[in-house]
N, C-alpha and C positions, 0 to 999 in steps of 0.2 A: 875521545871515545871512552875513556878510564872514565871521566868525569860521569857522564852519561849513565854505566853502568851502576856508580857508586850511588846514582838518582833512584836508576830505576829498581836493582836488587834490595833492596827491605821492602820494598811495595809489594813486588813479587812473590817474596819469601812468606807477607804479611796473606796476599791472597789465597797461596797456598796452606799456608797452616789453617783458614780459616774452610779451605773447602774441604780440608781433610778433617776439621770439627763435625761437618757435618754428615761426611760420611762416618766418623764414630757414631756419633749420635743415632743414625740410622742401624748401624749395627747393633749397639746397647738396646734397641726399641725392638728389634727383632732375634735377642740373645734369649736363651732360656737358662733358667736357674736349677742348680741341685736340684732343689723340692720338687720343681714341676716334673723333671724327670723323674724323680723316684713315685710319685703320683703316676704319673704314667706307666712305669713298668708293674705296679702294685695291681691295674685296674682293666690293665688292655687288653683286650682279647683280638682275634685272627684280621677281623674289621679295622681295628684300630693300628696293628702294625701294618696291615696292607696302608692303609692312607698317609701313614709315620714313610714312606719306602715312595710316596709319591706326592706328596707333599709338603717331607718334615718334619718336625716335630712341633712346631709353633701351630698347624694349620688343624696335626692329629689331634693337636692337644685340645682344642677350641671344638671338635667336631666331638671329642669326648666329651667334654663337658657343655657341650646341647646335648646329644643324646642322654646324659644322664639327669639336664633336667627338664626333660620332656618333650624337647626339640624348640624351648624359646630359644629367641636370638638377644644377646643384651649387648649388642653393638648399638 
């Protein structure tokens, strides 16, 4: 049974470190930086913190910057 574990534990440890890579990843892609936020407090108005309160900051940010360049979308 020792044996067995001693097989299967680095495997396991290996899968694990590798699904918790991607949940970093996933965070890091949805993290915001200093900057954006300081852009953001510099430029928001009542519209922009209501959507900041219900959607974010990532989603505010992105709906600020359409509205300020004329409602394109560059997704």
């Amino acid at each position: 049974m020792q044996g067995l574990l001693v097989i299967v534990f680095p495997f396991a440890l290996l899968l694990f470190a590798l699904a918790m890579e991607k949940v970093q990843t996933n965070l890091d892609r949805l993290s915001v930086g200093r900057a954006q936020v300081d852009e953001f407090l510099e430029s928001a108005d009542q519209t922009d913190v209501s959507n900041l309160a219900k959607t974010g900051l990532p989603a505010a940010l992105d709906e600020l910057r359409n509205r300020r360049s004329g409602g394109r979308d560059d997704d």
